[in-house]
C-alpha distance (Angstrom), angle and dihedral (degrees) to the residues before:
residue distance angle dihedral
X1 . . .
X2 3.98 . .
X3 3.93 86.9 .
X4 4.04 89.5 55.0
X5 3.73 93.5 39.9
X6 4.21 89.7 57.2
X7 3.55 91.3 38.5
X8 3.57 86.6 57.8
X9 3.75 93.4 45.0
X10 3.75 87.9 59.2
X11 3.77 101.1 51.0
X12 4.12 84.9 52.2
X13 4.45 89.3 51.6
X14 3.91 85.2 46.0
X15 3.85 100.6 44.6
X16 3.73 83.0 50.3
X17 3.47 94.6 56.1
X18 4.16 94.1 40.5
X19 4.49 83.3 49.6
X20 4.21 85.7 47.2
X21 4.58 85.5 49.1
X22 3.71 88.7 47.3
X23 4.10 88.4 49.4
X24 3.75 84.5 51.4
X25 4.07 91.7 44.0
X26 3.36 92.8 62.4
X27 4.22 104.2 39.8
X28 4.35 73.7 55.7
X29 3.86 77.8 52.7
X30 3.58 90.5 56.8
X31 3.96 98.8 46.1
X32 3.91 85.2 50.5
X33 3.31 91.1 65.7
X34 4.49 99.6 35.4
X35 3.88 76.3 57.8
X36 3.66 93.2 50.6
X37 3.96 86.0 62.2
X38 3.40 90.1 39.6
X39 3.35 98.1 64.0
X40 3.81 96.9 45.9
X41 3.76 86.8 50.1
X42 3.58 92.2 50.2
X43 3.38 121.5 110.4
X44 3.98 130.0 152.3
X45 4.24 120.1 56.0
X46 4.03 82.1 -105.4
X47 3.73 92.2 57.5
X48 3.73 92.8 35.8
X49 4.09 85.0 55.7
X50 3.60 93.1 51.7
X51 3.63 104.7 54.6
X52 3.99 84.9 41.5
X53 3.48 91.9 59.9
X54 4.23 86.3 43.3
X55 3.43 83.8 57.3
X56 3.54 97.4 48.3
X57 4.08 89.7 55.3
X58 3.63 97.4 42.5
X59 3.99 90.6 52.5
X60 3.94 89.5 51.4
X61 3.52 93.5 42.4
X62 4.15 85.7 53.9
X63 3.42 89.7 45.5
X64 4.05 95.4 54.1
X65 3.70 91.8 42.7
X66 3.63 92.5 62.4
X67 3.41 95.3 42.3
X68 4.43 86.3 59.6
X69 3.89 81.5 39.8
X70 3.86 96.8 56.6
X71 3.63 92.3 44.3
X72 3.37 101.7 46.1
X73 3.86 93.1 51.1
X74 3.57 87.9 56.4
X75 3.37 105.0 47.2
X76 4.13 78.5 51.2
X77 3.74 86.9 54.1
X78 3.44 91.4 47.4
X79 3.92 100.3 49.0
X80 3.87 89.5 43.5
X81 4.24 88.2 55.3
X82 3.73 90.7 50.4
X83 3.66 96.9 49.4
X84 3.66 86.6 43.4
X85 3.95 90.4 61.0
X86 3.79 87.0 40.4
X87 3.56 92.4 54.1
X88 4.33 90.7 45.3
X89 3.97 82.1 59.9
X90 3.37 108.4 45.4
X91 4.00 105.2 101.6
X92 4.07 108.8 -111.8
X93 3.69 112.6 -117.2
C-alpha cells in the first residue's frame, strides 16, 4: 500500500516535469518561427551570422529537451508498470 501510494507520488512529480518540457517545447515553437522572419529579414553577413548562430542554439536546445522528454516518459512508463504489478498482487478485499 505505502509502496503504491509513493510510486504514485512519483509519476505525479514526473508528469509535472514532462507538462513544464512541453511548456518549454512550444515557447521553442515560438522562436522557430521569430527565426523564420528573421531570416527573411536578414540581410548583411553580420545579420546572417546572428540568426545562424540562433539557429544553432535553438536546435541544441530542441535536441536536449527531447532527450529530458524521452526519459522522463519512460521512467513514467516504468513507474506506472511497477505499480501495475503491485496493484495485480495486492490481495482483493
Amino acid at each position: 500500500m505505502l509502496k503504491q501510494l509513493m510510486i504514485n507520488k512519483k509519476i505525479e512529480q514526473r508528469k509535472a516535469a514532462l507538462a513544464e518540457l512541453l511548456e518549454q517545447e512550444e515557447a521553442l515553437k515560438a522562436r522557430s518561427a521569430e527565426l523564420e522572419g528573421a531570416i527573411d529579414e536578414a540581410e548583411t553577413d553580420e545579420e546572417i551570422a546572428v540568426v545562424e548562430e540562433n539557429i544553432e542554439n535553438l536546435e541544441s536546445e530542441k535536441g536536449e529537451l527531447e532527450d529530458k522528454k524521452g526519459k522522463l516518459e519512460g521512467e513514467i512508463a516504468e513507474l506506472e508498470s511497477e505499480l501495475e504489478q503491485l496493484n495485480s498482487k495486492e490481495p482483493k478485499n
